[in-house]
C-alpha atoms as one frame of an Amber mdcrd trajectory, in Angstrom:
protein
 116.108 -53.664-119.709 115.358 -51.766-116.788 115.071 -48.055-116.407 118.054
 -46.491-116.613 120.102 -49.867-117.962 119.769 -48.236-121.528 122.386 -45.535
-120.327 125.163 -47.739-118.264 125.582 -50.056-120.694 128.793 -49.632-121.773
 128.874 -52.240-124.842 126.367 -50.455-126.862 126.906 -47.777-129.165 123.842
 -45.243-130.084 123.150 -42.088-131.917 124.035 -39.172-129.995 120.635 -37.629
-130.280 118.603 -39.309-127.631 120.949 -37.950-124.880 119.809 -39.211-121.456
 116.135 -38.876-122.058 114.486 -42.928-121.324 112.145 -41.820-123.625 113.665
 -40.491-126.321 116.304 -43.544-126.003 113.405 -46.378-126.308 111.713 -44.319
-128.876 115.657 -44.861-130.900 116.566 -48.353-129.934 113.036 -49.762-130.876
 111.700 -47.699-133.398 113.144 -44.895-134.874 114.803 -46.576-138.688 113.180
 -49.371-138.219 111.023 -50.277-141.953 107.036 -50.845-141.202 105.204 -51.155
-144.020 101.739 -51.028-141.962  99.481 -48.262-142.982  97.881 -47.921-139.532
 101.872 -46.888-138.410 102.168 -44.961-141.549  99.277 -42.702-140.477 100.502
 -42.618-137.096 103.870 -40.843-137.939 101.839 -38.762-140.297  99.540 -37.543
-137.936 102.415 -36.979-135.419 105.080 -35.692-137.405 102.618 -33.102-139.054
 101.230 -31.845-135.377 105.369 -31.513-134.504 106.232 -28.733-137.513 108.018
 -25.978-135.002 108.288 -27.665-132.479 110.799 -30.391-130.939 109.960 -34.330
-131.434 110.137 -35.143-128.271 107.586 -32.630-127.381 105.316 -34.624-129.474
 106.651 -38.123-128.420 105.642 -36.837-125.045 101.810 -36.849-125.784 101.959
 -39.536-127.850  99.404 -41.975-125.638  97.532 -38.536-125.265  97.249 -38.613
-129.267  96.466 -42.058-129.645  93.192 -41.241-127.237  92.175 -38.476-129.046
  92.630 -39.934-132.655  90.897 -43.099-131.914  94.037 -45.177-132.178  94.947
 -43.497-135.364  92.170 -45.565-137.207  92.333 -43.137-140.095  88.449 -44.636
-141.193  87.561 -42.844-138.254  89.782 -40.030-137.893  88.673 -38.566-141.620
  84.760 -38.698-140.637  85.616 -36.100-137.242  83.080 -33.759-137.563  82.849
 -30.401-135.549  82.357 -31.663-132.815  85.451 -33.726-132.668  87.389 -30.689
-133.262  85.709 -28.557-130.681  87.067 -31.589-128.527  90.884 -31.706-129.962
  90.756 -28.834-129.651  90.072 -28.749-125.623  92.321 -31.809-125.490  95.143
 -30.399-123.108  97.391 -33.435-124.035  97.782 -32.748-127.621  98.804 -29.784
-129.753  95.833 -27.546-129.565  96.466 -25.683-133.139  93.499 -24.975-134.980
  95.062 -25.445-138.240  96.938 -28.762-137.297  93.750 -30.518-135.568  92.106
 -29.805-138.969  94.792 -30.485-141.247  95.020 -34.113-139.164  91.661 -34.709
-140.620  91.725 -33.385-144.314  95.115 -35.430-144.536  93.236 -38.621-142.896
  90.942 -38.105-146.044  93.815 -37.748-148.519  95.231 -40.573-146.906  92.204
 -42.459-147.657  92.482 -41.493-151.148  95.914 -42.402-151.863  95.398 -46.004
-150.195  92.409 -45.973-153.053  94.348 -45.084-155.859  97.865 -47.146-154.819
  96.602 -50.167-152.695  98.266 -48.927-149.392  99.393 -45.591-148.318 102.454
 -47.591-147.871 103.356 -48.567-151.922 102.429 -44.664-152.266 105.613 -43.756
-150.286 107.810 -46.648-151.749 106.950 -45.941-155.523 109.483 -42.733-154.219
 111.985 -45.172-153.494 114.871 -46.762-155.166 114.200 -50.208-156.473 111.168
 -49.859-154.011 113.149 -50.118-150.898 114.363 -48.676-148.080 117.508 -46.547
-148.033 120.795 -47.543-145.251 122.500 -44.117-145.162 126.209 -45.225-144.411
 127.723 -41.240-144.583 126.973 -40.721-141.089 125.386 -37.271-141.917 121.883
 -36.625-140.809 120.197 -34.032-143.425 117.382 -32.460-142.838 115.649 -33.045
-146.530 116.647 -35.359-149.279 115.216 -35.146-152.973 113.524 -37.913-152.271
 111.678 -36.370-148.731 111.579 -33.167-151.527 109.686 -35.209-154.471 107.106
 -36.985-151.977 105.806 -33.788-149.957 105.760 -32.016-153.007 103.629 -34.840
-154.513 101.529 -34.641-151.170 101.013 -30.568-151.027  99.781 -31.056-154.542
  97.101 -33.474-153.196  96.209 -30.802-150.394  98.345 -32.446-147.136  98.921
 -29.645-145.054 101.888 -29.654-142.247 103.908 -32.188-144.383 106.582 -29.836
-146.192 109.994 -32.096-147.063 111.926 -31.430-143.919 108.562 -33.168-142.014
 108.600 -35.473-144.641 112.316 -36.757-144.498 111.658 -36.985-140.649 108.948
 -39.464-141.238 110.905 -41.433-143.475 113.223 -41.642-140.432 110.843 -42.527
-137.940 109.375 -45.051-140.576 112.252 -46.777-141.770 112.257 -45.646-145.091
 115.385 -44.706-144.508 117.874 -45.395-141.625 120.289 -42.671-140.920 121.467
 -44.443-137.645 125.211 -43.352-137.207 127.833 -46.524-138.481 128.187 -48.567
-135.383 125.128 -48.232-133.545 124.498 -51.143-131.731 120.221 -50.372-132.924
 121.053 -49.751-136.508
């Protein structure tokens, strides 16, 4: 599609939330509800969604290519063994979220991270042993909540393992952005 085609094309239903922003509207039709089960991705959203708490997504989705610079690609092997000097850069890094307490908490979590792919096999069969039956959840209400028990359970599980910036309204966004569940309004023409 070209730019713009997304918004005169009359056939297709979508959420209301993208509005007329191209980027927020690719970021919907090709990836937001859409299951991955790769723990590169996982860490991603992680990463992301954690350096968005108090601020809008699309502030975030913004710098995204900025953030994939300055966390080497999300390659969490690498990201958890930033030293000092790595944060002194983040933290000069006008293209990201310069927060002291979120460049660091990116790290410690890449660690944790780490050390839940360890103990589960993938980061990924961490988050689904949350699930029902395993597997992803299709919400049909058409209501888009901010937490679930489920998004409750897992970031509680997580704070007790030290994750920072990942409380359960964070979480449940993640599980939006990662398929885990898809809370895509009935009819959308992406769901």
């Amino acid at each position: 599609m070209t730019k713009d085609s997304r918004l005169k094309t009359p056939d297709l239903v979508r959420c209301h939330w993208p509005g007329n922003d191209e980027l927020y509207i690719k970021y919907h039709d090709e990836e937001w509800g859409k299951t991955t089960h790769d723990d590169k991705i996982l860490f991603e959203f992680l990463t992301l969604e954690s350096a968005q708490a108090g601020l809008s997504w699309i502030t975030i989705l913004r710098r995204r290519e900025n953030y994939r610079k300055a966390y080497a690609d999300f390659d969490v092997q690498k990201v958890a063994a930033f030293n000092d000097e790595d944060v002194a850069r983040l933290l000069n890094d006008e293209g990201i979220i310069r927060n002291r307490l979120k460049v660091a908490s990116s790290i410690s979590n890449a660690k944790l991270f780490i050390d839940i792919q360890k103990e589960f096999g993938s980061f990924d069969k961490y988050l689904y042993s949350f699930m029902p039956d395993g597997k992803p959840i299709n919400n049909t209400s058409g209501s888009l909540p901010a937490s679930t028990p489920i998004s409750d359970a897992i970031s509680k599980d997580m704070k007790k393992r030290g994750f920072k910036f990942f409380g359960t309204t964070i979480c449940y966004a993640h599980m939006q952005a990662t398929g885990m569940v898809n809370d895509h309004i009935p009819g959308c023409s992406f769901k």
